[in-house]
C-alpha angles and dihedrals in degrees: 000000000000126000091246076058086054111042112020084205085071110080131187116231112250107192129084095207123075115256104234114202119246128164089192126140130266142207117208125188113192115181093330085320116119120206138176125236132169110224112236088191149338137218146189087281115009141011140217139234154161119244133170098235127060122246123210112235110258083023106149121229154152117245126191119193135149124218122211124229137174109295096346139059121212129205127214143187126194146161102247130191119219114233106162134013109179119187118235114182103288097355143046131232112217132178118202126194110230118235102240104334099224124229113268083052091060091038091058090038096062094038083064103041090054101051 
């Protein structure tokens, strides 16, 4: 048995990329809405963030974020799929994967996983 069999609380991570911390912000559009989120982390494929509404998993959206880097600041813009939104007290945390992260996105990404 492993411990995530034991207690449900303990989950195995699932991702092979590290997950990097940000506290940027984030532009979320939901069916024509926009909404504002700040990103708690990224990674290779996807990203997390707090929000103040709830998203269904699976749910399909549009997410605009920009990563800092040293000495420049790049802006993206991608298609995402939900697939979590937890509740925490007033806000949610939900993590997207991100629809065919380009080229420039997993360049930065790995320039800053590796420093």
């Amino acid at each position: 048995m492993t411990a995530s069999n034991l207690n449900p609380q303990i989950t195995t991570e699932k991702r092979m990329a590290k997950r990097l911390p940000s506290s940027r912000p984030v532009i979320l559009i939901i069916n024509e809405r926009t909404l504002y989120a700040v990103m708690t982390d990224f990674s290779k494929h996807g990203i997390g963030f707090m929000a103040d509404i709830e998203i269904p998993r699976h749910e399909r959206v549009e997410v605009h974020f920009d990563i800092a880097a040293p000495q420049q600041i790049t802006s993206f813009q991608f298609k995402a799929e939900v697939k979590h939104c937890y509740k925490l007290q007033s806000q949610s945390h939900i993590g997207v994967k991100l629809d065919f992260p380009n080229r420039d996105y997993l360049s930065l990404y790995e320039s800053l996983a590796s420093a």
